[in-house]
C-alpha positions as CSV (number, residue, x, y, z in Angstrom):
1,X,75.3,-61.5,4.2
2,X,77.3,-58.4,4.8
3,X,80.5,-57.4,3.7
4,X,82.6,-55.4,6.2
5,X,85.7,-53.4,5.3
6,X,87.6,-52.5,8.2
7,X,89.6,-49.4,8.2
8,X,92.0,-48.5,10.8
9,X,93.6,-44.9,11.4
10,X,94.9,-43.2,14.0
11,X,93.3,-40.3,15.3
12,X,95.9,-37.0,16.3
13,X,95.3,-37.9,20.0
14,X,97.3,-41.5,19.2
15,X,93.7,-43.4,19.8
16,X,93.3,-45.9,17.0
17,X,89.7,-45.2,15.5
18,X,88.0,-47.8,13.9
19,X,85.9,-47.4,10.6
20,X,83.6,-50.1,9.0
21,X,81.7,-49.7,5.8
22,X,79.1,-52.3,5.5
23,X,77.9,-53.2,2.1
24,X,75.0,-55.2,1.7
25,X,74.7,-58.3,0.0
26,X,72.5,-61.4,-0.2
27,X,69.7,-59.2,-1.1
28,X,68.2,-62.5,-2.3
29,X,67.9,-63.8,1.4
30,X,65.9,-60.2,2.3
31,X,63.5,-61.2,-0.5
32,X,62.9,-64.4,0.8
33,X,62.2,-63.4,4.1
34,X,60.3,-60.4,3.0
35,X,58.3,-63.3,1.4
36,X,58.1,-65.2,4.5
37,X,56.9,-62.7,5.9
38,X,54.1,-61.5,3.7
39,X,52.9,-65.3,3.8
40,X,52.8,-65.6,7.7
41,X,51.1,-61.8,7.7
42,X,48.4,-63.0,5.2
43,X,47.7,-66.5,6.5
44,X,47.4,-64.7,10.4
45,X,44.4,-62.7,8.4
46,X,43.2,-65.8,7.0
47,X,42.9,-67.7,11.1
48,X,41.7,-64.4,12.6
49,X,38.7,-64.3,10.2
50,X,38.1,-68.2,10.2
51,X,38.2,-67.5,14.2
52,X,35.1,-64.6,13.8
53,X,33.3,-67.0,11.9
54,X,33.8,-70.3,14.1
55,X,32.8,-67.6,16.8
56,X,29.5,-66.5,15.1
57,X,28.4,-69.9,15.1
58,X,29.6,-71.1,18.4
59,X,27.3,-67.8,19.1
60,X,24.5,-69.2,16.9
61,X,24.4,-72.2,18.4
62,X,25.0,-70.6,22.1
63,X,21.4,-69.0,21.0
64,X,19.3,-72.3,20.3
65,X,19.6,-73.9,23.5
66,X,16.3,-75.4,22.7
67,X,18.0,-77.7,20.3
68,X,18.0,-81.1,21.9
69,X,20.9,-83.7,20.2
70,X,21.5,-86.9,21.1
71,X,25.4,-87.8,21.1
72,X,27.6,-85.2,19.3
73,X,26.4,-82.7,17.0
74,X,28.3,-82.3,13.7
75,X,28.1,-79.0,12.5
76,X,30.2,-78.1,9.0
77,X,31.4,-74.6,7.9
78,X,30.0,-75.1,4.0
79,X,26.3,-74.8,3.1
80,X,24.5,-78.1,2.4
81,X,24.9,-77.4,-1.5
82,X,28.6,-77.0,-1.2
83,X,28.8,-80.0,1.0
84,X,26.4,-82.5,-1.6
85,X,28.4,-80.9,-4.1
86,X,32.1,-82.3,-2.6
87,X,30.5,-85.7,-1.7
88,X,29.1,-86.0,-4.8
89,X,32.6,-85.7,-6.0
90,X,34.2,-88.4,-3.8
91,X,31.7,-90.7,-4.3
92,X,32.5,-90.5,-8.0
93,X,35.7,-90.4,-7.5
94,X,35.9,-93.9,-5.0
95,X,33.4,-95.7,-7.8
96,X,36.0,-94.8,-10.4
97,X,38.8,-96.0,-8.3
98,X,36.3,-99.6,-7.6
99,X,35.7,-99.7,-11.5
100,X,39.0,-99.5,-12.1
101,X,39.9,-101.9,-9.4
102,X,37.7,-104.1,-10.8
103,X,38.4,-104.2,-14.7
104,X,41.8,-104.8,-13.7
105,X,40.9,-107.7,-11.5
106,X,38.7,-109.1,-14.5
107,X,41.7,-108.8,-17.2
108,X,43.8,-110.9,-14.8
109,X,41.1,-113.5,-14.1
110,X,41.1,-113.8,-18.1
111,X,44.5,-113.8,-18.7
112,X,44.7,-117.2,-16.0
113,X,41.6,-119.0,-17.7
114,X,43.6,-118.8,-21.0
């Protein structure tokens, strides 16, 4: 990463001095972990403010004692639309995965009958 030159004189006194110019290379590794960096500084911001919000609602919900649940409540960080909206898209997702599954099933079952 660095490249040293060492320089060695002799000083009137007889003490050998020492002198070292550094020159920098492998600028390329700073940029990376100037990189690195930036990413671990913007993802800390990103758990600090999931943390205020997952406190707001452990707050919200500290505040409706009155709610009575049986077993475990499930409570999810997206608003119902949002939610419907992503299992909507599963769901159509599995069923194309089945209909797949089971066109290929039937092409096989037709290729043995011949």
């Amino acid at each position: 990463m660095f490249d040293q030159t060492e320089t060695f004189t002799s000083s009137p006194s007889g003490r050998t001095l020492f002198y070292a110019s550094i020159n920098m290379k492998g600028t390329h590794s700073l940029a990376r972990l100037r990189d690195r960096v930036d990413l671990t500084v913007r993802e800390l911001a990103r758990l600090r403010n999931e943390n205020k919000k997952i406190r707001r609602d452990l707050e919200k919900a500290a505040n409706h004692p009155s709610m009575s649940v049986e077993g475990t409540p499930v409570v999810f960080s997206e608003s119902s639309t949002e939610l419907r909206s992503r299992i909507e898209r599963y769901i159509k997702a599995i069923d194309a995965h089945m209909n797949e599954q089971q066109f290929e099933e039937s092409q096989v079952a037709e290729k043995q009958e011949v």
